[in-house]
C-alpha positions as CSV (number, residue, x, y, z in Angstrom):
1,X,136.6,104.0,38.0
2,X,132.9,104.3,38.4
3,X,130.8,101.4,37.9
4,X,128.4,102.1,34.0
5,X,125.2,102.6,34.6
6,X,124.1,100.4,31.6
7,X,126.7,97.5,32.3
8,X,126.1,94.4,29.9
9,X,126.7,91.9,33.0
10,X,124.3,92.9,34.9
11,X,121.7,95.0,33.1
12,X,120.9,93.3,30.3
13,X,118.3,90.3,30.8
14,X,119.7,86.7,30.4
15,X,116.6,86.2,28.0
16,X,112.8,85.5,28.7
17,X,113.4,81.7,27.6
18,X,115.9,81.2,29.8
19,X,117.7,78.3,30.2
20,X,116.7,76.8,27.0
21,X,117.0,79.9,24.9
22,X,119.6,82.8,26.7
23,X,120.8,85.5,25.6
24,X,124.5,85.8,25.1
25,X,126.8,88.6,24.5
26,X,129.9,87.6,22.8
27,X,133.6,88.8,23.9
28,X,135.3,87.0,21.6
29,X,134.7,86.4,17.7
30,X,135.7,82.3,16.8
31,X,139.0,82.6,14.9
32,X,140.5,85.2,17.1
33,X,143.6,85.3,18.7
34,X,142.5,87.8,20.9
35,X,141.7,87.4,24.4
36,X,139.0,90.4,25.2
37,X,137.3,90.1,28.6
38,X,134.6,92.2,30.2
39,X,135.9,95.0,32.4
40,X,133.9,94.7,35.4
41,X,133.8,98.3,36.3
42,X,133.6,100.0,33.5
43,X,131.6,97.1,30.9
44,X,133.7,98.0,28.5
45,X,135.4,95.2,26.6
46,X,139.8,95.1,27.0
47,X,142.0,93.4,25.7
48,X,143.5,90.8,28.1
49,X,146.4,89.8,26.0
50,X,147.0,88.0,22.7
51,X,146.9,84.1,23.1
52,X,150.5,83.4,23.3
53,X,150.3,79.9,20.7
54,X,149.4,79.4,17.3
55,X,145.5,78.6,18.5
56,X,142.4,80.9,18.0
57,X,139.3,80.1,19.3
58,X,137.1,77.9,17.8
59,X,133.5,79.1,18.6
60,X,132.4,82.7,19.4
61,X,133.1,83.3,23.0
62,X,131.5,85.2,25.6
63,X,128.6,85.2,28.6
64,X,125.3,84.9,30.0
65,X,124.2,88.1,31.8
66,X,123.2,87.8,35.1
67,X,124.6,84.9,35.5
68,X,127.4,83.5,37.9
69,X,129.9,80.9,38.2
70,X,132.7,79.6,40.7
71,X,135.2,81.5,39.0
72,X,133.5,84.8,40.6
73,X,132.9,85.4,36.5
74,X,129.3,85.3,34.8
75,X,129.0,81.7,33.2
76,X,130.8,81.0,29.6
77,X,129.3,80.4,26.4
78,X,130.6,79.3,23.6
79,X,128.2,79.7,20.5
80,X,128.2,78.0,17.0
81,X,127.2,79.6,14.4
82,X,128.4,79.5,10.5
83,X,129.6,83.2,11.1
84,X,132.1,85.2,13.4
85,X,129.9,87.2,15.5
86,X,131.7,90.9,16.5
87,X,132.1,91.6,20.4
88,X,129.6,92.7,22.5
89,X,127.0,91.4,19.9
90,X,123.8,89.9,21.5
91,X,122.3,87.0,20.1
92,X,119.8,84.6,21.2
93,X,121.9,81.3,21.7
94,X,119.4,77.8,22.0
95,X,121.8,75.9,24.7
96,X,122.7,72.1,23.4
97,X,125.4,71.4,26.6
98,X,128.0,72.2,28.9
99,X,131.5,71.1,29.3
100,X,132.1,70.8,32.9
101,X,136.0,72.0,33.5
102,X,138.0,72.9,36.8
103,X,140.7,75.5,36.3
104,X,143.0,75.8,39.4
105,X,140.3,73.8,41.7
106,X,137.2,76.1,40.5
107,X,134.2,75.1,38.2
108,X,134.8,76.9,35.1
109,X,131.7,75.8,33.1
110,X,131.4,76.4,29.2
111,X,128.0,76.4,27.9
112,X,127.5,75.3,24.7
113,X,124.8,76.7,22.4
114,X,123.9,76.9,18.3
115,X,122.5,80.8,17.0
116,X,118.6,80.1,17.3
117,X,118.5,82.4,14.6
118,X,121.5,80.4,12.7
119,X,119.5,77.7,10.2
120,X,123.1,76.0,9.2
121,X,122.6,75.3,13.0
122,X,119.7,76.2,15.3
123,X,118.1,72.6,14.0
124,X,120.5,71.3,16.6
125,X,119.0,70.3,20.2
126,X,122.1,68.6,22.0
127,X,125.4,68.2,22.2
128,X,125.5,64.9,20.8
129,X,124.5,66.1,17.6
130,X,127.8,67.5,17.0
131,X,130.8,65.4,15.1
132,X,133.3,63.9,17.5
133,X,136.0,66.2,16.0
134,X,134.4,69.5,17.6
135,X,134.8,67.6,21.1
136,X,138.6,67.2,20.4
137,X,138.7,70.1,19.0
138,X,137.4,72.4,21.7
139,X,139.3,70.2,24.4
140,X,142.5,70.7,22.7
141,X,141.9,74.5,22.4
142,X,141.3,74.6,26.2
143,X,144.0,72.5,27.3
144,X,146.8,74.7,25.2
145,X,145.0,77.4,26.0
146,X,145.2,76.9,29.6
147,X,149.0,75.4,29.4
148,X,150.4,78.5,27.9
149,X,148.0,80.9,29.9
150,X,150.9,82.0,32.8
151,X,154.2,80.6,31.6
152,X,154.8,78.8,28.6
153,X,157.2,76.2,30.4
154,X,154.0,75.5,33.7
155,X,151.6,73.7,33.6
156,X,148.6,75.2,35.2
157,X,145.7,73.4,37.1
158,X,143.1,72.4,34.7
159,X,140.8,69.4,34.3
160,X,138.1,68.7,31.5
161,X,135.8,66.4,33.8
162,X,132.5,65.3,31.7
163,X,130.3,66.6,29.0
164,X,126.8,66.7,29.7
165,X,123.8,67.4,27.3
166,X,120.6,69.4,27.3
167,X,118.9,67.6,29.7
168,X,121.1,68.8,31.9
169,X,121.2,72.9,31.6
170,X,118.8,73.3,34.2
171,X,120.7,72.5,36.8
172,X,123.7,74.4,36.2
173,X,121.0,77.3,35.5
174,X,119.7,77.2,38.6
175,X,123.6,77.0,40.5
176,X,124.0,79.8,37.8
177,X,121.9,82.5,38.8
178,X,122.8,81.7,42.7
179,X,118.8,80.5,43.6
180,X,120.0,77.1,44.8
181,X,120.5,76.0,48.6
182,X,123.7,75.5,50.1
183,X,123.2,71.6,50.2
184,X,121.9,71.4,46.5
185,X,125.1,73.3,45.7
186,X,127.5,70.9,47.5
187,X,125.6,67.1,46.2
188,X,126.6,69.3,42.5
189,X,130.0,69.3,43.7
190,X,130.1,65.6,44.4
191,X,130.8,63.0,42.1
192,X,127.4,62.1,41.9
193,X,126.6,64.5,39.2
194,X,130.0,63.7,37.3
C-alpha cells in the first residue's frame, strides 16, 4: 500500500512550543476498550484488537508527530482532560511528565500532559500535581494491559522503572526527535538518569 501523502506521523508539526506545549493527536479516546493504532503506511487509524480484560484506558491515548522512540513507534502521550477526545483529534497538550517503562527490553516512554486548552486542567505544571491514585491507577492499567497483551496465561516483559516530572521533558525531547549523540543516548540508558 502506498505510503499517504498527508500522513499524521510525519507531516503534521509536533507544535511550535515544543517540548513544553506539543501537539498531540489522539488514537485512543480514555474509556475505550479499543486498541486503535496508527497504520504506518496508510495513516489511517485500525483497529489493533479489543483489550482482552475488563480495563479501558484511563487517559486519551495517542502520539507526538515527528517524534521517535525505542520501540521504532513515535513517542506516547497520554492526555488528561475532563472530556474523551475522538481519534485522530489534535490538541495542544502542556506536558507535566513521563513514565519511563521497558516493554520486552525497549524504552516505551508515556508522556504525560493536561489539554492547554482544558481549564478543569491546563492550571497543572507537573506531575506531582496529580493525586496518588492516578499513579496506581495508570500503573495498574499498563501492567494488565501488558499481562494479557499476547496470552492471557504469559507474562510478558514489562517494567515501570521511575516517574519523572517536568523538569525533565527536555531530555527525552531531544532523544525524541533523534538530535542527540550516540554517547548522550547511552549515559540516558544508564542508571544514572533512573
Amino acid at each position: 500500500m502506498p505510503t499517504s501523502t498527508n500522513h499524521p506521523w510525519h507531516n503534521v508539526s509536533p507544535g511550535p512550543n515544543a517540548p513544553d506545549i506539543v501537539n498531540a493527536i489522539i488514537e485512543i479516546p480514555r474509556h475505550s476498550r479499543a486498541k486503535y493504532e496508527l497504520d504506518k503506511d496508510s495513516g489511517l487509524l485500525k483497529l489493533d484488537r479489543v483489550l482482552y480484560s475488563s480495563v479501558y484506558y484511563p487517559a486519551n491515548y495517542g502520539f507526538i508527530p515527528q517524534s521517535y522512540c525505542d520501540d521504532h513507534d513515535p513517542l506516547d502521550i497520554l492526555v488528561l482532560t475532563q472530556i474523551t477526545l475522538v481519534p485522530l483529534c489534535l490538541v495542544s497538550a502542556k506536558v507535566i511528565g513521563v513514565m519511563r517503562m521497558i516493554d520486552q527490553g525497549e524504552m516505551d516512554d508515556k508522556i504525560i500532559a493536561v489539554a492547554e486548552h482544558d481549564m478543569s486542567v491546563n492550571h497543572m505544571n507537573d506531575i506531582s500535581e496529580l493525586p496518588e491514585h492516578f499513579f496506581r491507577e495508570l500503573r495498574s492499567f499498563f501492567e494488565d494491559y501488558k499481562n494479557w497483551k499476547t496470552n492471557p496465561c504469559r507474562w510478558r516483559s514489562f517494567k515501570m522503572r521511575r516517574w519523572r516530572g517536568r523538569l525533565w521533558r527536555r531530555v527525552w525531547w531531544i532523544i525524541g526527535v533523534g538530535s542527540i549523540p550516540a554517547i548522550m543516548v547511552q549515559l540516558f540508558q544508564s542508571q544514572i538518569f533512573f
